[in-house]
Every structure is written in structure tokens, then in C-alpha cells.
TIFIBA-288624 format. One record per residue (C-alpha): x, y, z. Coordinates in steps of 0.02 Angstrom, whole numbers, plus 32768, in hexadecimal, padded with zeros to 4 digits. Layout:
<rs>
XYZ
...
</rs>
This chain:
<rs>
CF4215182D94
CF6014532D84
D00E14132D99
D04C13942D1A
D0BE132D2D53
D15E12BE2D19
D14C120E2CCD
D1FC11B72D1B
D20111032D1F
D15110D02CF4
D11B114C2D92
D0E911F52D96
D167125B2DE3
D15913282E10
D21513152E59
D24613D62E40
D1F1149C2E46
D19314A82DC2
D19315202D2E
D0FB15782CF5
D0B815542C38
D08F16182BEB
CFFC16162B56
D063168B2AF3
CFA416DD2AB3
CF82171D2B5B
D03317392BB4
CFFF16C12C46
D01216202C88
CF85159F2C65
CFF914FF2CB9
D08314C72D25
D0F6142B2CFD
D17B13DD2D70
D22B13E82D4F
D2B213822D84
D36E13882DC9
D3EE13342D71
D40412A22DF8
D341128D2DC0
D38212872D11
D40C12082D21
D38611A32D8E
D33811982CF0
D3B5116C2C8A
D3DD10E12CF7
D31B10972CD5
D32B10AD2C28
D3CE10312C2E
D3720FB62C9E
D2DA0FAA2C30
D3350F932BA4
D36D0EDD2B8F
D2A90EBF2BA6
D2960F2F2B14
D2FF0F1A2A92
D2CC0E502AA0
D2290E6B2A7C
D2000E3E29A8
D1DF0EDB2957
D12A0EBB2959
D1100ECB2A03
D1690F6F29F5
D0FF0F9E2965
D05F0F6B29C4
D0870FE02A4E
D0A4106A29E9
D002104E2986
CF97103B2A4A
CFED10E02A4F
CFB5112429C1
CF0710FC29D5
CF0211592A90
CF4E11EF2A43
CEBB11F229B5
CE3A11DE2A39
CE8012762A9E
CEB512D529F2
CE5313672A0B
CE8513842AD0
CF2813662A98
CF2E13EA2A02
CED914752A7A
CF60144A2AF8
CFDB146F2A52
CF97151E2A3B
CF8315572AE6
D03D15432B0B
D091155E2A5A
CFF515D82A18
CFE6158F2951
CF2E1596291D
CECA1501295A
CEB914C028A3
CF8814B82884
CF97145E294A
CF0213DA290F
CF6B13C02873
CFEB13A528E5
CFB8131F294C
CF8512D028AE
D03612C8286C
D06712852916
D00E12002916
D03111DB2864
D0E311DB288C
D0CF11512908
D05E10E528B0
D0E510E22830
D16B10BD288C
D0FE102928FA
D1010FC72848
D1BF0FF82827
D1E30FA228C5
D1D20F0B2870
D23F0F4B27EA
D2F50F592833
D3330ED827A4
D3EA0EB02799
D4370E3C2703
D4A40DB426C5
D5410DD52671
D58B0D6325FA
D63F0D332637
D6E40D2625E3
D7290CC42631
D6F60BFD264E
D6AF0BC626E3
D6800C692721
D5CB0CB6272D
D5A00D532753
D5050DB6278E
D4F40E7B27C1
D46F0E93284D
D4140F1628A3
D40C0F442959
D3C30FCA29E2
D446105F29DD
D40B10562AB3
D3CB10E12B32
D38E11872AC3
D37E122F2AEC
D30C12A12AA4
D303135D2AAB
D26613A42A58
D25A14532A15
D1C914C72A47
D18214F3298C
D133144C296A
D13813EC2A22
D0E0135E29F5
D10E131E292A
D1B813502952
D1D012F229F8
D17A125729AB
D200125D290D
D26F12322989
D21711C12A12
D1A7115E299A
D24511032940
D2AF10EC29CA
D22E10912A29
D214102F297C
D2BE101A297F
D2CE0FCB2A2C
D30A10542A83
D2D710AC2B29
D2AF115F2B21
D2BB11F92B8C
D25C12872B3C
D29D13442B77
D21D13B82B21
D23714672B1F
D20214CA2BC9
D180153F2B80
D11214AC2B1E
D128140D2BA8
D07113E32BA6
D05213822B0C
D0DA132F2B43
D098130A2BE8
CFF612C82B90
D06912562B1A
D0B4120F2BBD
CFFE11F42C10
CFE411982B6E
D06F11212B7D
D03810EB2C26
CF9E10D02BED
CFE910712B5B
D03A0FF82BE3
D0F610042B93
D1600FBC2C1F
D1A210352C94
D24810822C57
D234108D2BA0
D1FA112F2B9A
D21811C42C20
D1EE12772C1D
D26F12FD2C61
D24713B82C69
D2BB14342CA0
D34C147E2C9D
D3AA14662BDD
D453147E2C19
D44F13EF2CA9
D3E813822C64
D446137D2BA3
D4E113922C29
D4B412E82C63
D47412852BC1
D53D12BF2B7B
D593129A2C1A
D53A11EA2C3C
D57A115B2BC5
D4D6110A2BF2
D48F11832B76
D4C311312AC2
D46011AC2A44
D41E12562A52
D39F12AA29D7
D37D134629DA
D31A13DD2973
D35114822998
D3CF1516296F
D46314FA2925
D4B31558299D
D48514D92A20
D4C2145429AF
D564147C29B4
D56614762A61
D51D13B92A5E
D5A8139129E4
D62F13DC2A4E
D5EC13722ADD
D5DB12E42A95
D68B12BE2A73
D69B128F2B2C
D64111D32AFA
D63411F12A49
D57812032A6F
D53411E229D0
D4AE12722984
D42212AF2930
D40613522905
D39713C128B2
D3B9146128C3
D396151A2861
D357153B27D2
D35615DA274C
D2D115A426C6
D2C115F22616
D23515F525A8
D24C161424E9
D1B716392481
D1D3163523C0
D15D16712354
D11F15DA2308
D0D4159D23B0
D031159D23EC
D0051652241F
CF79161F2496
CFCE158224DC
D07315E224F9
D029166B2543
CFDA15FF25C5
D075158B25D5
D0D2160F25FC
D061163C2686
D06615A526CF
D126159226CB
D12F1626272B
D0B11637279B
D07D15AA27D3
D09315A828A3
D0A716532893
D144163D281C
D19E15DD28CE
D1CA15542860
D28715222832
D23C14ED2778
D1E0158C2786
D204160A26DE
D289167F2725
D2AE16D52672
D22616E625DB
D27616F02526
D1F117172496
D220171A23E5
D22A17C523A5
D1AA17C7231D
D136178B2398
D17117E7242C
D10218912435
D04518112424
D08D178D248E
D0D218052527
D02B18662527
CFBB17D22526
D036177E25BA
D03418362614
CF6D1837260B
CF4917752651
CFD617AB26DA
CF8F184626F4
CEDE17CB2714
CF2A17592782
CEC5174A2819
CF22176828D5
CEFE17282964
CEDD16AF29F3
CEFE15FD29A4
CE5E15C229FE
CDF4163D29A3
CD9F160628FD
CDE6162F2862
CE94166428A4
CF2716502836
CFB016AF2884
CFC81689294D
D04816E329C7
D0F616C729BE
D14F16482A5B
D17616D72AD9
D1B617842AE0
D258176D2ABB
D21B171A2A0C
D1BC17BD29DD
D23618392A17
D2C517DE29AE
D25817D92917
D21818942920
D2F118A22937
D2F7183A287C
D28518D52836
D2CB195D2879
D3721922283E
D33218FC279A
D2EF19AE277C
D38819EA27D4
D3EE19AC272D
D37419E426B0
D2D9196E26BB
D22719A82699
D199195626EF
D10F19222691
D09D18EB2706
D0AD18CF27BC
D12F18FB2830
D0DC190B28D0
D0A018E32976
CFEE18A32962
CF88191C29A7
CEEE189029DA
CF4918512A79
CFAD18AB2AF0
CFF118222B5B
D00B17A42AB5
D093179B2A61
D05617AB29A6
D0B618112914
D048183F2889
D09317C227E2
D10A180C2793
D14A182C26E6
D1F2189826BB
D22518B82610
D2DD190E25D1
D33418C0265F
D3FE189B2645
D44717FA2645
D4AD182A26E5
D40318432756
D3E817E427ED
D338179E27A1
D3B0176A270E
D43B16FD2777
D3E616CA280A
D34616692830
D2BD16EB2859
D23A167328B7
D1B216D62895
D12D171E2824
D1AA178C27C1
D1F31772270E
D26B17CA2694
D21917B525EE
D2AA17CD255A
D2A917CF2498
D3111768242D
D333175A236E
D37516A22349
D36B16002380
D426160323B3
D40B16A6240E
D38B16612475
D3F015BA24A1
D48D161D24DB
D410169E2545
D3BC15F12580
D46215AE25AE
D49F164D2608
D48E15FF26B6
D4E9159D272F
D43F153B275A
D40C14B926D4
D35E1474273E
D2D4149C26AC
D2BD14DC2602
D22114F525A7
D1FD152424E7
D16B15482475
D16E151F23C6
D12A14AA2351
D1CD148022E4
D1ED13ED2303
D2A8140222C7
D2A8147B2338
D262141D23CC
D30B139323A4
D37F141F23B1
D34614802448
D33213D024A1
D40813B92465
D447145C24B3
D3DD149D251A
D431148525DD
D3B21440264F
D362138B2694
D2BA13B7265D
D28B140B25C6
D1CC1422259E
D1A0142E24F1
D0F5149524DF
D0E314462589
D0FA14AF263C
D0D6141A26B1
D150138E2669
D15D1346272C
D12B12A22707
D14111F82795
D16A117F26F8
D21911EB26D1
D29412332717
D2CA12F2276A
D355133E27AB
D3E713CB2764
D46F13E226FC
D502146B2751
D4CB14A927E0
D436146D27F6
D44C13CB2844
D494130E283D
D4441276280D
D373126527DF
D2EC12542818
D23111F927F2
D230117C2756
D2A010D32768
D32D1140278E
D2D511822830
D2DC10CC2865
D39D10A72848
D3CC114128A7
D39F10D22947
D4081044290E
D4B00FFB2911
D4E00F812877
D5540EEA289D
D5C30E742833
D5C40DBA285C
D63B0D4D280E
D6290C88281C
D6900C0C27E1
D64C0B7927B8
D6770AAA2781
D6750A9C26D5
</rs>
């Protein structure tokens, strides 16, 4: 089983035991990556200081070339890369290509943004004074990566601070460190001085102990729980550490009866189960219109019901394993719970039977479930969906609403009225239209409540990385 190894410094590092990487198809453990100690971190923090001056003084070209050299090494070794994806997080091959795809999108993006960090001139008021408002490198970065999409989601983060002119130290998750280890091998290749970017795996509490207890560490980003987040804010009061944070989601989908049956059928299919519904803009509550409600729910039940499990590898799969044991034995919880209160399943609600060391759970549908159900409140990251009826458009706002997360929203209908007033009041950062894949690199994402500070991707990804400064200069008349 090959040993990856730690990129610290420019050097490859295996400084601690390692862990083992499970395929979550099969139960067992394909890989083994280094970890490190915090003394390893703070080592590493200490590089990332050092090679910044160097950094942040090169023109925002050079930046942007690197990133695009990048870029093109992670297209040649795309499809390694996206089997790498599925092996440790277990999506279908076709969702980890797409993947990879958006990764590299996302830095090709922000390589030309680099040379957009523009600043201004303000007009003064008073004579003899000019003033201009600049933009510089917030400093040293940390990133913390979630598991559900390891690659796009680490590269939302390390792509624009580098652009930026900030050093990065990337902390993916501990069961999907490989593609992470690959992005590393492509930065050496890539020749970005030593420094800039470093890869830590291990254990979360010491290592985010460190990146909050070390003022070296200006900025972290991170995508995760919200739980978690809360701990990062409480931390970072020590320094003031400024964040980033994307954190839970609770999705609804409406579906009036003027959409597109065929296209919201299929939307909706998408929204939730795309990586096997472990997505935080994944649909965690289905409202259909209720003069459309009896057609629409049996043609969703019969395509879920069709829905093909199994190994992500295998041809044609749509619906992989879930992340570990603990993932499927919490969501089996979400049913039982469910049903428990009143729920009746309409499809679903099981253990796949095709792999006994896997952990798959057949997709899901449940139908009659009450608003105070745990599949109702809390993020179910998994194939498994409440699907409600509603009578107006008001209703179905207020039912939308009904969450303390406010990550994604998605609608179908073609009133274009309609479209204005949903876009008004519904409660999220993203709202897709007809449209169940609104991640785009060109514009921004991130939450409303509790589902994170700040954005990410578009021009706003960029200023998350900077500081702005005033400069005031009086002058002879």
C-alpha cells in the first residue's frame, strides 16, 4: 500500500504515523498518508511567513502564471486525479471527473483575477490632499478542506489566496488526503517557491489549535459544519484571526405548477442526489405544488426508485456509498425518526443489499413527515428527502424559510414575476432558478444565518484574501 507523504517547505516530509485512507465502497484501506504533530505544523507556519515577502512582491501576473502552469498539470493528470476522488470519497467517476474540471476552472479564474486586485482614487475635500484606497495580501492562510468535494472545495480557497499573494497551508479532511497530496505533487512540479503552499494532515484539533493560537496565521478559511464553526469563531478572538466560513446547509426545492415537469423532475434529482445527497447545497426538503403534487411525486418516486447503486468506479453508477459508517448509521437514525413521528416512506429506506462491507443506503424518499423531524431541521447528508405539499406562493416561502441554514435555494417556474419575488425573500446565497448547479467560478458563494461568513469564488473570492488601505497625501498647491 504506497505511502503519500507531506509537502512542508518545498520538501516532502512523512514527519508523523500515518493514517490509513478507507474506499468507503469496499470498507478497506486502498492508501496511507503522513500526518504531522503540531511542532510540524507551526514549522510550517513559520515557512509560510518567510516566503512571503518574496511573494506578495511578485506582479500579479507572475502569480497568475503559476496558477495557470498549475492548471495545466492538473488537466494532464485529470483522470488519475478524479479516480483518486472516488476511491477515497466514493461519488461516481463521472461527478469526481466533473470535479476536477471545476477545480481547475476555479484556478484558471482566479490566475487572471490576480491581476485584478484594483483599488481607486477618491476625490478629496479638502485642498491639497489626495487620496487613494489600495489593496494588499491579508498574509499566511490556512485552509481546512471538507471531505464531500476535496478537491473544488480546497481550491476555492487555495487558488485566490495564492492570487492574492498569500502563502497557504492546506489541512484537508483525514478520510479524502490524496487528491490533496496529488495537488501538492503538482505544485512542486509547478516550481512555486518553497513555502507558499504546504500540506498538513492530521489531527483537526492540534493543527486548527495551532493556526488560532499562532498570530503568524492572519486568515483562516474553512468549509465544514457549523458546529465546528463556532468553535473557529470562539478561537479566534485570541488574535482576532480573521475568517472564512462556509458551513451547513438545509436546501429547499419548490416546484410550482407552471414549471417544467420534465426539467423539474430531473432538477430535483440532481439537487438531491448528487454525491450521494453529501452535499451542503444538496435538497434537504422537496415542496411540490399541490395540483401537481400526486404526477410529480410518482414520476420523482419512479426515476429514484431507478437510480443505479454502486461502486463509483463502475459504469453507469449514479448513487455511490456514503463517507463511513458513522454517515450511514446516522442517516438510517434520520428515517427511523422520521417514521417514528408519522412519516411514510415512499421509496427507500434501507441498507443496500449489493455490498456488505460498503456503506450504501438505498435513495430515499419520505412523504407526510412533520415539520419538527430531524430530516426537517437538520442537514441529513445523504440520499434521503422529505418531499411536502404546499398551496401558495407565500406558503412555500415561509416553509422555505423555516431553517436556521440559509446556504441554497432552488425553484422551478416559468413566471417570471415570480422568479423576482422568490429571488427578494427567499433566505439563502445561492438561489437557482430552473437551475440545480448554479456553482459558477465568475460569482460568488457562501451563506446567509448559519451557514457561514463572507464568499467565496467570483471577484469577491479574491477580496476575501485582502486588506484595503487609506493613504492620505498632502501636497504643494
Amino acid at each position: 500500500m504506497q505511502l503519500h507523504r507531506l509537502y512542508l517547505n518545498g520538501a516532502w516530509a512523512a514527519p508523523a504515523e500515518p493514517l490509513d485512507v478507507i474506499n468507503p465502497a469496499t470498507g478497506q484501506a486502498f492508501a496511507r498518508v503522513a500526518t504531522c504533530r503540531r511542532e510540524d505544523v507551526r514549522r510550517a507556519l513559520e515557512a509560510a511567513e518567510a516566503a512571503w515577502p518574496a511573494w506578495r512582491a511578485l506582479t500579479g501576473k507572475q502569480r497568475g502564471a503559476y496558477l495557470l502552469r498549475l492548471a495545466e498539470i492538473l488537466q494532464r493528470r485529470s483522470e488519475e486525479i478524479a479516480r483518486t476522488i472516488t476511491l477515497e470519497n466514493g461519488k461516481p467517476l463521472a461527478q469526481s471527473r466533473g470535479e476536477v474540471a471545476m477545480a481547475i476552472d476555479h484556478i484558471r479564474w482566479f490566475a487572471a483575477e490576480a491581476e485584478r486586485a484594483y483599488g481607486r482614487i477618491v476625490p478629496p475635500q479638502a485642498a491639497g490632499k489626495r487620496h487613494m484606497v489600495v489593496r494588499s495580501p491579508i498574509g499566511v492562510v490556512s485552509a481546512i478542506a471538507p471531505w464531500n468535494f476535496p478537491l473544488v472545495l480546497a481550491m476555492r480557497k487555495v487558488a485566490p489566496a495564492l492570487a492574492a499573494g498569500c502563502p497557504v497551508i492546506l489541512k484537508p479532511a483525514s478520510a479524502t488526503p490524496v487528491c490533496a497530496v496529488q495537488f501538492a505533487e503538482a505544485v512542486h512540479e509547478a516550481q512555486l517557491p518553497p513555502g507558499v503552499f504546504q500540506l498538513v494532515v492530521g489531527p483537526s484539533n492540534e493543527i486548527g489549535a495551532e493556526f488560532l493560537e499562532n498570530p503568524i496565521c492572519r486568515k483562516i478559511t474553512f468549509t465544514g459544519s457549523t458546529e465546528v464553526g463556532r468553535r473557529l469563531i470562539a478561537g479566534a478572538g485570541r488574535f482576532l484571526t480573521k475568517l472564512s466560513l462556509e458551513l451547513g446547509g438545509h436546501a429547499p426545492v419548490l416546484v410550482f405548477d407552471d414549471a417544467d415537469f420534465d426539467l423539474a423532475v430531473e432538477g430535483t434529482l440532481i439537487a438531491k442526489f448528487r454525491n450521494t445527497g453529501q452535499s451542503c447545497i444538496a435538497a434537504n426538503r422537496i415542496y411540490v405544488q399541490r395540483t401537481i403534487a400526486d404526477p410529480f411525486i410518482a414520476a420523482l418516486v419512479e426515476r429514484t426508485r431507478a437510480l443505479r447503486v454502486g461502486n463509483g468506479l463502475d459504469e453507469g453508477v449514479e448513487i455511490g456509498p456514503l463517507i463511513h459508517r458513522a454517515a450511514l448509521e446516522q442517516a438510517l437514525a434520520h428515517i427511523e425518526e422520521a417514521r417514528a413521528h408519522g412519516a411514510r416512506v415512499l421509496c427507500g429506506s434501507k441498507r443496500w443489499a449489493g455490498s456488505e462491507t460498503g456503506f450504501f443506503l438505498e435513495p430515499t424518499l419520505l412523504a407526510d413527515v412533520p415539520a419538527d423531524a430531524l430530516c426537517m431541521r437538520e442537514e441529513t447528508f445523504a440520499p434521503v428527502a422529505p418531499v411536502c405539499v404546499f398551496d401558495t406562493d407565500d406558503e412555500a416561502v415561509a416553509q422555505a424559510n423555516a431553517t436556521r441554514y440559509g446556504l441554497a435555494a432552488y425553484a422551478f417556474t416559468n413566471d417570471l414575476s415570480r422568479v423576482w419575488r422568490l429571488a427578494e425573500t427567499l433566505e439563502a446565497g445561492t438561489i437557482g432558478i430552473n437551475d440545480t448547479v448554479p456553482a459558477t467560478s465568475q460569482c460568488p458563494f457562501g451563506g446567509l444565518k448559519e451557514s457561514g461568513w463572507g464568499r467565496e469564488l467570483g471577484i469577491e473570492g479574491l477580496d476575501a484574501f485582502l486588506e484595503t488601505k487609506h493613504i492620505s497625501i498632502r501636497i504643494k498647491a
